[in-house]
C-alpha positions as a printed NumPy array, in Angstrom:
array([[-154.793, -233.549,   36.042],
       [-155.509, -235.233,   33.054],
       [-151.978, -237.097,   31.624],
       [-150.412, -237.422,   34.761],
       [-149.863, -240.717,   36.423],
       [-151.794, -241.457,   39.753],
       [-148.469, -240.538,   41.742],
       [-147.779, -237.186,   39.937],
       [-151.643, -236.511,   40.739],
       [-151.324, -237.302,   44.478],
       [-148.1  , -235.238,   44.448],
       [-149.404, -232.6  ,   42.65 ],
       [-152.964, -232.735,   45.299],
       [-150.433, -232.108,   48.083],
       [-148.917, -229.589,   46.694],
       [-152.005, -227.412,   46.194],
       [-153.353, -228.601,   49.511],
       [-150.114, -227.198,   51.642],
       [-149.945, -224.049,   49.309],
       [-153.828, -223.568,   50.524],
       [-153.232, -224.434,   54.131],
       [-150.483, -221.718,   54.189],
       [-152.029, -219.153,   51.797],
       [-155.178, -218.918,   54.096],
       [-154.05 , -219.074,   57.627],
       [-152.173, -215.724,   56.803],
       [-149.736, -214.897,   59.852],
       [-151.813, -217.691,   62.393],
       [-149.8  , -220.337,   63.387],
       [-149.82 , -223.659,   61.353],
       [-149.963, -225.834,   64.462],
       [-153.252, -223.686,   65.832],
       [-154.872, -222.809,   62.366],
       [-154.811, -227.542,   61.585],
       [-158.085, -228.114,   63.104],
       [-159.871, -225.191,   60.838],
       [-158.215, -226.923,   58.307],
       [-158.649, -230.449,   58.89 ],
       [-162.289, -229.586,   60.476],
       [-163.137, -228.1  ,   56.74 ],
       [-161.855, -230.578,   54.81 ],
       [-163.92 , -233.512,   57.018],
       [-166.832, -231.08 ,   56.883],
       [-166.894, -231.337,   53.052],
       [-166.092, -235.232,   52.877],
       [-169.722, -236.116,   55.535],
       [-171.316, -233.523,   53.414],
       [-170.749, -235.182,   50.524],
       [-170.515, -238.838,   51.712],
       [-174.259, -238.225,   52.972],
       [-175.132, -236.852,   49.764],
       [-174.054, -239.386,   47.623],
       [-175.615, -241.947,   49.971],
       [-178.997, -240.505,   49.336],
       [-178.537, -239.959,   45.658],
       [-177.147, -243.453,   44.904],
       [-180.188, -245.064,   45.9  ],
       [-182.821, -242.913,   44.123],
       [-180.642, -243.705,   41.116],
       [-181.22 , -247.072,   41.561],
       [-184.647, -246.467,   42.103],
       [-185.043, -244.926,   39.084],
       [-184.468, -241.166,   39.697],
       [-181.725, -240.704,   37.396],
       [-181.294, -236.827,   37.785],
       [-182.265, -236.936,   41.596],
       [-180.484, -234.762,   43.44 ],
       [-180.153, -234.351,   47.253],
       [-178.293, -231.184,   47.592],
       [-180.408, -229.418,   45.173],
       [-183.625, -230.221,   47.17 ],
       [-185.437, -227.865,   49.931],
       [-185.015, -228.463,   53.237],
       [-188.781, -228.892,   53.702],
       [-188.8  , -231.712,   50.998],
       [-186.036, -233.349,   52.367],
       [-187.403, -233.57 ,   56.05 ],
       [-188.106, -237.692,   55.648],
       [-190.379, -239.031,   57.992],
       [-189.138, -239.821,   61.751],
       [-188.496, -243.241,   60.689],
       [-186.564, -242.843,   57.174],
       [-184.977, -240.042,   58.995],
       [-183.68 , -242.786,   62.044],
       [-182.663, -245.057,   59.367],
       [-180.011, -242.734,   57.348],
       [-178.588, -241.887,   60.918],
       [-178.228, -245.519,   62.135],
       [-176.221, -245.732,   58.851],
       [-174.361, -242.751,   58.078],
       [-174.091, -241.813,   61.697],
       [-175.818, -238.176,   61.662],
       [-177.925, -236.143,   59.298],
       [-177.701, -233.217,   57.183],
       [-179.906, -230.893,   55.671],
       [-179.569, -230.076,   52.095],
       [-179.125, -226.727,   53.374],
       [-176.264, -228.039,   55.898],
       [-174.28 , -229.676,   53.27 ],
       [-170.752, -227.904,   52.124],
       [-171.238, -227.4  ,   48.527],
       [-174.794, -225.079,   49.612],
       [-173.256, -223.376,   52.945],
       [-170.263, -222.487,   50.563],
       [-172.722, -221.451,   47.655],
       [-174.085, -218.545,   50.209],
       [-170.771, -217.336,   51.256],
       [-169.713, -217.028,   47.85 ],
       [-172.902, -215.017,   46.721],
       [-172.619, -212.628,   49.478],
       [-169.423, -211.976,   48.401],
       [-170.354, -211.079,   45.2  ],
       [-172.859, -208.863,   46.566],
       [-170.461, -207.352,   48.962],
       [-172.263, -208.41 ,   51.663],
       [-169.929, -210.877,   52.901],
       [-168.756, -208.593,   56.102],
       [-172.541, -208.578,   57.162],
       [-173.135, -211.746,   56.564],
       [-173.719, -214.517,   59.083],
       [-171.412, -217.292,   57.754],
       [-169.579, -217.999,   61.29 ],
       [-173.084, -218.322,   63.203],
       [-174.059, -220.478,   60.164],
       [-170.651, -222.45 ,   59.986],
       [-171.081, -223.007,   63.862],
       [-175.058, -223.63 ,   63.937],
       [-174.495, -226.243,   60.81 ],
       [-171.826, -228.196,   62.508],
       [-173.845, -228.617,   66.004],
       [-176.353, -229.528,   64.247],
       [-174.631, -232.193,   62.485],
       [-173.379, -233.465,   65.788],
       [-176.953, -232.8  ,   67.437],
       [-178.809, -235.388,   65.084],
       [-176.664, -238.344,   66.306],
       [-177.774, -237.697,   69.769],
       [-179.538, -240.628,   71.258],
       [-178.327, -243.169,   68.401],
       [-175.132, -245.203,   68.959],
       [-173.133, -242.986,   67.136],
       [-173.581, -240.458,   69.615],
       [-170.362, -241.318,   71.539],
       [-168.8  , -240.831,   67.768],
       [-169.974, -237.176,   67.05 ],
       [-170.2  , -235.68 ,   70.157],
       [-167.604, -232.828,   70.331],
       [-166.245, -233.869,   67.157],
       [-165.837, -229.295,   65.774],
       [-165.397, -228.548,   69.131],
       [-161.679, -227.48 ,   68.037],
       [-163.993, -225.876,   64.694],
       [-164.077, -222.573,   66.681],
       [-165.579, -220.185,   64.384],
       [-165.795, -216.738,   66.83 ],
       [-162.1  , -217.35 ,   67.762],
       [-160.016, -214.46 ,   67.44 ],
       [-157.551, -216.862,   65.55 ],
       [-159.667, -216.22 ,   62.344],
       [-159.507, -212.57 ,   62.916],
       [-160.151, -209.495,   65.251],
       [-163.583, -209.031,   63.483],
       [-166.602, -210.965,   62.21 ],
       [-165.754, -209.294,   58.786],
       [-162.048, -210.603,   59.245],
       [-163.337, -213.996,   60.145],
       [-165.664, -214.441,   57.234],
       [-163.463, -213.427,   54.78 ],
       [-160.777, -215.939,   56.253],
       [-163.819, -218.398,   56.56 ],
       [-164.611, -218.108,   52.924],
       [-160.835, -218.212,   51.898],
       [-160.483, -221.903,   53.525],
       [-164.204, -223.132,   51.703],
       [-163.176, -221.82 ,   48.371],
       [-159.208, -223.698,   49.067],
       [-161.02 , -226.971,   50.386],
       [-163.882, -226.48 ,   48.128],
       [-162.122, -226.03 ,   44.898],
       [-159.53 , -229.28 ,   45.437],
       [-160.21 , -231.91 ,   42.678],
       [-160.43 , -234.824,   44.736],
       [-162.062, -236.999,   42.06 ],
       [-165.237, -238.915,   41.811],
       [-166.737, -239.292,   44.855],
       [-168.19 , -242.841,   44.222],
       [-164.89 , -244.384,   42.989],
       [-161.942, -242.668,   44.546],
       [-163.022, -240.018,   46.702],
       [-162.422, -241.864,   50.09 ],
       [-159.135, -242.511,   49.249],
       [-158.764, -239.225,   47.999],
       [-159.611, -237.147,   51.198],
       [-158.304, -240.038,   53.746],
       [-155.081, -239.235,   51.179],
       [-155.298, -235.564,   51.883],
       [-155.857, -235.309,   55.628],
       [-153.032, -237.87 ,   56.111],
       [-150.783, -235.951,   54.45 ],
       [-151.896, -232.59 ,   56.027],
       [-151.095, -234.491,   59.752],
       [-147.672, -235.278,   58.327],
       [-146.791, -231.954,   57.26 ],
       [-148.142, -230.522,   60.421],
       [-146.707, -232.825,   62.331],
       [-142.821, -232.43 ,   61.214],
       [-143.51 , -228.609,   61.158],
       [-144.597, -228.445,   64.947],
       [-141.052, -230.163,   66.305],
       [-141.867, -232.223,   69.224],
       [-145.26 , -231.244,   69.895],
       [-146.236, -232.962,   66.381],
       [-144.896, -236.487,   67.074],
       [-147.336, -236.342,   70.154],
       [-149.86 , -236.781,   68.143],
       [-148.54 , -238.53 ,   65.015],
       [-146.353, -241.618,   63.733],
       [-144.62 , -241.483,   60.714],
       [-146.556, -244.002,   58.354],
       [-143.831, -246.097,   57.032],
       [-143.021, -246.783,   61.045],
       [-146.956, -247.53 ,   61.462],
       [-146.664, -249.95 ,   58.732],
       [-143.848, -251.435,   60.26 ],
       [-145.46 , -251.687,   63.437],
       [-148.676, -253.077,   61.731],
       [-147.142, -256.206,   59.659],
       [-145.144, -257.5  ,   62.365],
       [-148.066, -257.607,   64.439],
       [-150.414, -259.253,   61.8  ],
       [-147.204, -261.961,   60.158],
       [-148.988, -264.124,   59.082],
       [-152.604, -263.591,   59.617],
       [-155.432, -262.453,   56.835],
       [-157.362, -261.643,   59.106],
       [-158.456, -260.527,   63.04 ],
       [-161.191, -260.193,   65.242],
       [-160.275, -256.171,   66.307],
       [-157.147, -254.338,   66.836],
       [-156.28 , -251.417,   70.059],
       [-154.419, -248.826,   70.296],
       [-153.832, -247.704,   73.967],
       [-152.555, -244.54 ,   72.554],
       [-154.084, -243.836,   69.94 ],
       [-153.033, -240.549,   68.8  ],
       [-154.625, -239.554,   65.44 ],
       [-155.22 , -242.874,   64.626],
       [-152.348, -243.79 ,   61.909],
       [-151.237, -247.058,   63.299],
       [-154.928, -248.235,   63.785],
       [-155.783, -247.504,   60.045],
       [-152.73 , -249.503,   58.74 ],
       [-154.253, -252.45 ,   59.631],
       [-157.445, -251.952,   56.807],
       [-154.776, -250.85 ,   54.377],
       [-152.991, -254.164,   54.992],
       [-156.018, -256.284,   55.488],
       [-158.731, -254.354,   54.144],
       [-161.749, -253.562,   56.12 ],
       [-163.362, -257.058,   55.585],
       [-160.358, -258.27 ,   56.963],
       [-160.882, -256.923,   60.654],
       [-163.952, -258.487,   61.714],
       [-165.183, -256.414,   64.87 ],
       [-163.178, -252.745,   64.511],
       [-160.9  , -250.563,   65.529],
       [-160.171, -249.667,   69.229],
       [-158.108, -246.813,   70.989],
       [-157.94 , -244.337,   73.629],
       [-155.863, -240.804,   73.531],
       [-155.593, -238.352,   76.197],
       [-155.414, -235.094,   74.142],
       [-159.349, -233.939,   73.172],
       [-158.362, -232.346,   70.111],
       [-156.127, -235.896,   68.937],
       [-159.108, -237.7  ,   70.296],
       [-161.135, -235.015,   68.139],
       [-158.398, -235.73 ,   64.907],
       [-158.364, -239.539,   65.309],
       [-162.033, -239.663,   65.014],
       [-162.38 , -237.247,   62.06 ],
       [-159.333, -239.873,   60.438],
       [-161.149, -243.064,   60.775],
       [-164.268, -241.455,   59.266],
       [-162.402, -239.817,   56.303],
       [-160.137, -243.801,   55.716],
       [-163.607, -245.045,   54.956],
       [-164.176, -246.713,   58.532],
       [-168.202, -246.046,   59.311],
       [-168.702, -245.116,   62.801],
       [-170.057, -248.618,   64.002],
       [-166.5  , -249.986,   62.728],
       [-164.473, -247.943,   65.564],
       [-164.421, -247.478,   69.293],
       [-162.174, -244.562,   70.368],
       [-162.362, -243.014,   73.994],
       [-161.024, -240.388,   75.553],
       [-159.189, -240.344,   79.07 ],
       [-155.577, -241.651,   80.516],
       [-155.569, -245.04 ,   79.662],
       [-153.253, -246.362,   82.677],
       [-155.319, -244.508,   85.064],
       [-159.251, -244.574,   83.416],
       [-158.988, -247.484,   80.72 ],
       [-162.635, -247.837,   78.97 ],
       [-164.885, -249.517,   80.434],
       [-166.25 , -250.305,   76.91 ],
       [-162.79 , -251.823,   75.609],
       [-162.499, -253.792,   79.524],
       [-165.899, -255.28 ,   78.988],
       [-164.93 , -256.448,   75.378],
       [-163.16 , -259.965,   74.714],
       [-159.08 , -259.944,   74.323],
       [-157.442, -258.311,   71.186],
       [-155.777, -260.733,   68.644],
       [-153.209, -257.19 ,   67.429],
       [-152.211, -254.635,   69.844],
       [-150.325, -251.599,   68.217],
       [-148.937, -248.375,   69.824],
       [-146.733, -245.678,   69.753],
       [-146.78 , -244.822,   74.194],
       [-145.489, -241.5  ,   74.862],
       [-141.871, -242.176,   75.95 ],
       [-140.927, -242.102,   79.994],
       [-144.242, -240.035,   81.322],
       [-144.959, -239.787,   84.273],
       [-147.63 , -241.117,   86.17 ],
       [-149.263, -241.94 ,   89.911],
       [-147.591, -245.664,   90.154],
       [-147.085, -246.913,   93.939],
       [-148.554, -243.956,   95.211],
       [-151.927, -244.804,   94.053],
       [-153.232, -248.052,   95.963],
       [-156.065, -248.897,   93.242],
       [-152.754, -248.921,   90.699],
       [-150.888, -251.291,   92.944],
       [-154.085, -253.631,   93.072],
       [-155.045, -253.15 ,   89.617],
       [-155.035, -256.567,   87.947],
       [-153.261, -255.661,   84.716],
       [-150.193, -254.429,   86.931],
       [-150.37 , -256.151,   89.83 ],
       [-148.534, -259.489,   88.284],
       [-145.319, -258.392,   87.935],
       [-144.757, -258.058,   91.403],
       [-144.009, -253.693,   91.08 ],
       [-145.219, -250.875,   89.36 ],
       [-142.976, -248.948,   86.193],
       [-141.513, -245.878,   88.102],
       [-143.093, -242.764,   88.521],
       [-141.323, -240.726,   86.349],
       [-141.198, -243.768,   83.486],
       [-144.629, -244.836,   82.674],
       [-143.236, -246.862,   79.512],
       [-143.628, -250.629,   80.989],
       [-146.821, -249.665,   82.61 ],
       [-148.36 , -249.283,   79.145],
       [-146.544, -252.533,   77.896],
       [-148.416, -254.543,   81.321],
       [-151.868, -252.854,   80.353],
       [-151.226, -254.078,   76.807],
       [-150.498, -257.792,   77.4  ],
       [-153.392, -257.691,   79.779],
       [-155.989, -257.024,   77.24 ],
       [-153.911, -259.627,   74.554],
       [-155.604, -262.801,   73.827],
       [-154.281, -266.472,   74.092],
       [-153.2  , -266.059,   70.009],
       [-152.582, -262.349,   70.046],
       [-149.752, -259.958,   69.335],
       [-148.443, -256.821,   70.93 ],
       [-145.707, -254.705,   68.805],
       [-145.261, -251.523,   70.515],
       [-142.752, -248.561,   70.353],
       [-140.644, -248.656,   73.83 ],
       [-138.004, -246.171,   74.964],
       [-134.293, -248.487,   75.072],
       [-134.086, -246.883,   78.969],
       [-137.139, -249.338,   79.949],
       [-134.998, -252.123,   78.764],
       [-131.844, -251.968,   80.544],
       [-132.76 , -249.662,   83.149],
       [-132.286, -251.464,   86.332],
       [-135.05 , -250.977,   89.718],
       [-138.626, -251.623,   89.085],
       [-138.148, -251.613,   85.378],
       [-135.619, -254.791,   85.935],
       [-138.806, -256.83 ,   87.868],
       [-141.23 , -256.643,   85.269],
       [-138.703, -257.238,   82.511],
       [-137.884, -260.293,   84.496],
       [-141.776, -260.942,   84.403],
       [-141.814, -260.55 ,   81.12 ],
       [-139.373, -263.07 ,   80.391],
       [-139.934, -265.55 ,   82.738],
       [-143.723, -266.345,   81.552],
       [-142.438, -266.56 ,   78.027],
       [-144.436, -263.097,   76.963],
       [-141.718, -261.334,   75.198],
       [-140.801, -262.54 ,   71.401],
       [-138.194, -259.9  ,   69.763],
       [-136.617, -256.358,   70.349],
       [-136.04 , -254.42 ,   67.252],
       [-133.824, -251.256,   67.646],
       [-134.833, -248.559,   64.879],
       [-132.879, -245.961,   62.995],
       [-131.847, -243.041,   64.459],
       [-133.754, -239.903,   63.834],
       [-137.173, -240.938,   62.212],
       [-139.412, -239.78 ,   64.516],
       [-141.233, -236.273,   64.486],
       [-139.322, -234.088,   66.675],
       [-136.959, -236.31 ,   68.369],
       [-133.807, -237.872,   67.103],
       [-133.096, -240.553,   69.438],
       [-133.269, -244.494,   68.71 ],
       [-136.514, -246.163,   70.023],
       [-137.064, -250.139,   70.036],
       [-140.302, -252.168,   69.254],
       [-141.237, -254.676,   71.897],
       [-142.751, -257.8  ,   70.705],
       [-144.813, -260.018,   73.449],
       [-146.881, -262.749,   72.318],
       [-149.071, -265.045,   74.894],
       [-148.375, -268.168,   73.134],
       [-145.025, -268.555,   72.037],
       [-143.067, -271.458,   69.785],
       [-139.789, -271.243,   71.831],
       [-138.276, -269.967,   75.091],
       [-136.101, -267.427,   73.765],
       [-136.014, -264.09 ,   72.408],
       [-134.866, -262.488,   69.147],
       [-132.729, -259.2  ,   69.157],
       [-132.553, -257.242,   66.236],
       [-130.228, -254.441,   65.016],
       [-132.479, -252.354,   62.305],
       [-130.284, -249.308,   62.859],
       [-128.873, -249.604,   59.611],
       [-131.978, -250.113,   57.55 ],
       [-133.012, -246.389,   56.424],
       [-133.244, -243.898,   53.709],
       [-131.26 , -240.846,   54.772],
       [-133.085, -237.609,   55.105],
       [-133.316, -234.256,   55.946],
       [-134.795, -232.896,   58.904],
       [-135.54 , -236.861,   59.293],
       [-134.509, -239.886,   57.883],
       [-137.1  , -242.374,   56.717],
       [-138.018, -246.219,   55.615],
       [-138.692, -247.49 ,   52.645],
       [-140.742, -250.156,   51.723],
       [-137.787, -252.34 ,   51.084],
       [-136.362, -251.235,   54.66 ],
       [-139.716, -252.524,   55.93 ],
       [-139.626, -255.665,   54.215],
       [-135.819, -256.234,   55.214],
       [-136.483, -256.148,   58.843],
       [-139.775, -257.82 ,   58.72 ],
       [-137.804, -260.847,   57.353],
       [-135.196, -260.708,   59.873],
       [-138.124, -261.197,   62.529],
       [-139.532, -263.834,   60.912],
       [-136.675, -265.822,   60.244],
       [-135.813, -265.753,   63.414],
       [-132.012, -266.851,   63.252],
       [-128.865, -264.982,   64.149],
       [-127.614, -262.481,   61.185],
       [-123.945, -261.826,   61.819],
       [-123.967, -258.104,   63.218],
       [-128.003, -258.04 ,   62.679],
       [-129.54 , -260.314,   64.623],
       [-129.311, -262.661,   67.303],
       [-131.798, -265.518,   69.05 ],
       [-131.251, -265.446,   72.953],
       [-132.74 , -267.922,   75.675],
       [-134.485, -266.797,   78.471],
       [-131.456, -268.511,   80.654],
       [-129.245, -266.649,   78.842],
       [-131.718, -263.571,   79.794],
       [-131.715, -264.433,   83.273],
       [-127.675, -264.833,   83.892],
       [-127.816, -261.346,   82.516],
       [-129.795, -260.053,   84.434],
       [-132.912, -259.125,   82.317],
       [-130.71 , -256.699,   80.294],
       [-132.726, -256.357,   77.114],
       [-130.919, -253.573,   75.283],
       [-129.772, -254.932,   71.893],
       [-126.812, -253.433,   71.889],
       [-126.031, -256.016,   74.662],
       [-126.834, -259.045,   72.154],
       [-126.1  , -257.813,   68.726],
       [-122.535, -257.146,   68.248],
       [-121.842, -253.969,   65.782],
       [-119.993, -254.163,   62.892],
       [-116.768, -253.059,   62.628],
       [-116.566, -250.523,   60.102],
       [-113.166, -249.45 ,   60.94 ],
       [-110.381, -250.015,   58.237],
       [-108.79 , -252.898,   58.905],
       [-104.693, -252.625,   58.541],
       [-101.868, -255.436,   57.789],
       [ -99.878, -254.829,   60.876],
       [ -96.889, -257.312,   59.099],
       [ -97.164, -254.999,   55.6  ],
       [ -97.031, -251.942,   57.562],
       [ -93.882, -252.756,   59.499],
       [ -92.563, -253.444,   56.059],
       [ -93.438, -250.333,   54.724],
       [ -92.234, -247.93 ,   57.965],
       [ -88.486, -250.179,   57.699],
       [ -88.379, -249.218,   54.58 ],
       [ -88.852, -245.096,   55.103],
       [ -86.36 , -245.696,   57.851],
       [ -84.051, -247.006,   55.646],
       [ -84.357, -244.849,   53.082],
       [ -84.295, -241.894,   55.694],
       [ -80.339, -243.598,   56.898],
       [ -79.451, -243.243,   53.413],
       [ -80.879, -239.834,   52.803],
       [ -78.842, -238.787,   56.453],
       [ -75.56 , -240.276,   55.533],
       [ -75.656, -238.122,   52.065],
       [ -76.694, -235.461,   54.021],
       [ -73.577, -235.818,   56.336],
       [ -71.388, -236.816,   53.076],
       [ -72.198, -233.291,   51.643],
       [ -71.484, -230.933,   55.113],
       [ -68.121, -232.757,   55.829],
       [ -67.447, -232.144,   52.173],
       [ -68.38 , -227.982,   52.681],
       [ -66.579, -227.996,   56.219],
       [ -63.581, -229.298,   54.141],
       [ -63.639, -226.113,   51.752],
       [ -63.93 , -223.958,   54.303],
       [ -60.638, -225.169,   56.175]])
């Protein structure tokens, strides 16, 4: 890639890494063949991370052509406690033997042998990757690894009808994931394969339709979400994301702060095992150690973690909430009592979950904290139970602006969503409404935002003052006389883009056709009493 600038070498990286995501899944779907994938591509970053762990310190030691990979197994069997230590710090521990570069080495010599279709390369693929997840057991990154290939299904059918037809597929994704030039691994190679799986989960994503933006927010939307919930801040104790997905909107916040700039981690819970599975793999591969990140598994409105409860209040809340799910509300009792709910007086509907997940979030916000989360525009106008906890909302001062978004940048969807703003601790009683419809790069199937977009509306919200046909500051009085309606549509008047016509200059013009049309009539008649006179 020498020549090219670092642009034209991340575009030309993701160009090679969709043509080998396609090439070797053959005629398996590209939604089921991401986690073989993904899984590979994560398998080769630990195996490599650990490596260069290792041989970065007997450099320093001294050992200038140490290396760990090319060691036996039986030499590289530390004792109990040098073997504790690496997994306290990398989080598991692999075998020379286990690493990529050597389980790839043997696949590729049996297939120069011809001995690939007897080979054992799915049994060693499989054992190798429980036993990566085996050697955090009983440390605390335990709850980190466990389960983490379960999606890395190596007997599946999916990779052929035949252990011969799953090697050879097997081998084709190593020697595609193996032979990407991702760079140095000790200058650029995190950002390199975070780089690579992100963009993977974006083109997966807005291939799959709806079933993609389940599990993944556009970036430029994450960012969006991200600065407006960190204005003005360097730094935080921990962010949360209740639904977490694959962990995008989480990881903006060490892009925009850096990871020295988020003190105690990164929080979030997803319902999906193999998102929970993704979002795990993602923190690892952005660089984020294992002791940096909590992520559970479960229904967060129904079975929050206990480990996020029992932690102190979040300064930034972030989330994407799938959009009007349904849930057990009123008809569960524990709900109804449950203290994060209980306040407003009712419970979000049963069929629209989307202000239960705003309650949970401003219950785990601190005093100085901010919550920006995606909310479907139904939750804000809709009137019922939605219309008590709005009024809730705005009657203890919790909710700061309402942004409406540009149609159509969403995976699989095309409707307009809204991010909700709540802050605890507020300068002034009222609320700002923002138009940000307009503030897009049109594209095809989806339209997108630009970094000057994002800058454009982040301005509006923190100038907070009324922008003709933009924007518009609103008390909570003015709230209340309308009856909690917090659409923006029902603030922020749209420009009129129709032409706008001189009615005086018109009447002009159409007195003037008329008379010219008189005069063209009375020649008209001139010349057929003329021809009625010849005839006679």
């Amino acid at each position: 890639m020498a020549g090219l600038t670092r642009e034209q070498q991340r575009e030309q990286l993701h160009r090679t890494i969709w043509g080998i995501a396609n090439e070797v899944r053959g005629s398996i779907d590209a939604w089921d063949f991401k986690q073989y994938v993904l899984g590979m591509l994560f398998y080769r970053y630990i195996s490599e991370d650990f490596a260069y762990y290792i041989d970065k310190g007997e450099h320093e030691a001294g050992d200038a052509e140490f290396s760990y990979a090319k060691l036996p197994d039986e030499e590289a069997v530390y004792d109990e406690a040098e073997r504790d230590d690496l997994v306290r710090e990398k989080g598991c521990f692999i075998l020379p033997s286990q690493l990529f570069c050597n389980v790839w080495a043997y696949a590729k010599d049996m297939d120069s042998k011809g001995k690939l279709d007897e080979s054992d390369l799915n049994t060693l693929l499989s054992n190798t990757l429980s036993a990566i997840e085996a050697s955090s057991v009983g440390f605390e990154s335990e709850e980190d690894f466990r389960g983490l290939f379960d999606d890395f299904d190596t007997s599946s059918k999916r990779l052929g009808n035949s252990v011969a037809m799953r090697n050879k597929r097997l081998l084709q994704l190593m020697d595609g994931i193996g032979g990407m030039d991702l760079g140095d691994f000790g200058q650029n190679r995190i950002d390199a394969f975070g780089d690579a799986y992100e963009f993977l989960m974006r083109m997966y994503a807005s291939n799959a339709g709806k079933s993609g933006g389940e599990f993944f927010t556009p970036p430029e939307v994450s960012k969006l979400l991200m600065t407006i919930a960190l204005d003005g801040r360097d730094h935080v104790n921990k962010v949360y994301d209740p639904t977490c997905g694959s962990g995008g909107i989480l990881l903006q916040a060490a892009k925009i702060l850096g990871n020295d700039g988020v003190t105690e981690g990164y929080f979030g819970q997803e319902l999906n095992l193999t998102t929970y599975n993704l979002c795990r793999i993602n923190m690892m591969l952005h660089g984020i150690n294992y002791d940096k990140f909590d992520i559970a598994l479960g229904d967060t409105l129904t079975e929050p973690s206990e480990r996020h409860w029992d932690e102190e209040p979040f300064q930034v809340i972030a989330a994407n909430p799938p959009y009007s799910v349904k849930w057990a509300g009123d008809t569960s009792a524990k709900l109804v009592d449950d203290p994060r709910f209980s306040p407003a007086g009712r419970l979000a509907p049963k069929n629209n979950a989307d202000l239960a997940f705003v309650m949970h979030s401003l219950s785990w916000l601190a005093n100085d904290g901010v919550a920006a989360m995606l909310t479907f525009p139904g939750a804000l106008y809709r009137q019922g139970a939605e219309q008590v906890i709005r009024q809730y909302l705005v009657d203890n001062d919790y909710v700061d602006a309402v942004i409406q978004l540009p149609k159509n940048i969403f995976f699989g969807t095309s409707i307009t969503t809204c991010i909700l703003v709540m802050r605890r601790s507020k300068k002034d009683s009222s609320v700002l409404f923002v138009d940000a419809s307009k503030y897009f790069v049109p594209g095809s199937p989806q339209n997108h935002l630009s970094e000057e977009n994002i800058s454009d509306i982040v301005a509006v919200y923190r100038d907070r003052k009324d922008v003709d046909h933009v924007a518009k500051l609103v008390t909570n009085e003015e709230l209340k006389d309308a009856k909690y309606r917090m659409s923006v549509s029902a603030w922020v008047e749209p420009e009129d883009t129709r032409e706008k016509v001189d009615i005086k200059a018109l009447n002009a013009e159409i007195a003037e056709i008329v008379a010219r049309e008189n005069v063209l009539r009375a020649k008209v008649d001139a010349i057929a009493a003329e021809l009625e006179a010849d005839d006679e």
